[in-house]
C-alpha positions, 0 to 999 in steps of 0.5 A: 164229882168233887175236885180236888181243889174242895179237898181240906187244904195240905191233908196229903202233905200232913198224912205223909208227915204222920206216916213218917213220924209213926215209922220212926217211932217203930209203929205203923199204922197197922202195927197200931191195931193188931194185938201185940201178940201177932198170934192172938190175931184171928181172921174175921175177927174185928179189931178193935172189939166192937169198932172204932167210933169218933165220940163226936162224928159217931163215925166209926172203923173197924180192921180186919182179914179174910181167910188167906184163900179169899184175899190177895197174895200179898194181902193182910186186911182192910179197914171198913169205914162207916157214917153214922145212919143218923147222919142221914135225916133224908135219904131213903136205904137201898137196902137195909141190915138183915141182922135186926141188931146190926149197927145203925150206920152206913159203909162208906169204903174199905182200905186195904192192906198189904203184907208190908203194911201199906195201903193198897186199894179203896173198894166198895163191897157188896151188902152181904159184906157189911150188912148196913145200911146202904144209901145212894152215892149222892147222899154219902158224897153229900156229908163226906165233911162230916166223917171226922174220925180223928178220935175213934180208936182213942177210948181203946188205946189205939193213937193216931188211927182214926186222924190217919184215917181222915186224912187219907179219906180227905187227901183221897176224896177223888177217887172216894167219890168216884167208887161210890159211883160206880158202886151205885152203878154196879147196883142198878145192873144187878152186876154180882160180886163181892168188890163193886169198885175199886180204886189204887190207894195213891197221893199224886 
């Protein structure tokens, strides 16, 4: 596993600056994703229409919640991360899209939040979640440096996601790894269940 020492140099000192900063200018983060008319927000539905995507990584995010019986009390949402399949010139899938349209890409980790707006959780899914393409632990570990998402959200007004986002990623990278990991292990028992690992969003 990656120490922490490989993590880019001061990425949890300026993810703690950008939150800030975003609080005093009365956005959040979240705040940032949903439509301005709070009740225009619909469950499912990805925010923004069609994702996220870095002009130059083709990384990509999307924001989204559940129905409030299939999430945590105090839940809102969660972000779904994704690298791009072309990424990927070696590994072999464990699984493949159902959808023969689905996205070309590979889920890397969601990011939950709470009610408040704050992060709570790293997770990994199931692939009936995300219906991508699912690749080892190792291989996804191994171009974690490549998943730059700082202007994915830019082409559709949404300022500052995407630079959170890789900074959260890089401050986090520990325990990134680590549910990867675990997510192949879960995978190789054949252990069901829609979360295949998790970790507490944390900064220490």
């Amino acid at each position: 596993m990656t120490a922490k020492t490989h993590e880019p140099l001061g990425a949890r000192e300026v993810l703690l600056a950008i939150s800030g900063d975003m609080a005093d200018q009365g956005t959040p983060l979240i705040t940032r994703v949903l439509p301005e008319d709070r009740s225009e927000f619909q469950q499912w539905a990805h925010y923004p229409p069609g994702d996220a995507i870095d002009p130059v990584s083709g990384a990509r995010w999307y924001y989204h919640a559940h129905p409030p019986e299939q999430r945590g009390i105090a839940e809102h949402g969660h972000f779904h991360i994704f690298l791009p399949l072309s990424d990927f010139a070696e590994a072999e899938p464990i699984a493949r899209p159902r959808d023969r349209n689905a996205p070309a890409v590979v889920h890397v980790a969601s990011l939950g939040f709470d009610t408040d707006g704050l992060p709570t959780q790293w997770s990994t899914v199931a692939h009936r979640i995300t219906d991508d393409y699912v690749m080892p632990a190792g291989a996804i570990i191994a171009l974690l440096d490549r998943l730059r998402l700082d202007g994915a959200g830019e082409k559709q007004g949404i300022a500052g996601v995407g630079r959170w986002l890789t900074l959260a990623l890089a401050a986090c990278r520990e325990d990134i790894e680590a549910i990867l990991i675990e997510r192949d292990e879960r995978l190789a028992a054949r252990e069901p269940g829609e979360i295949l690992s998790s970790r507490p969003f944390r900064l220490d």
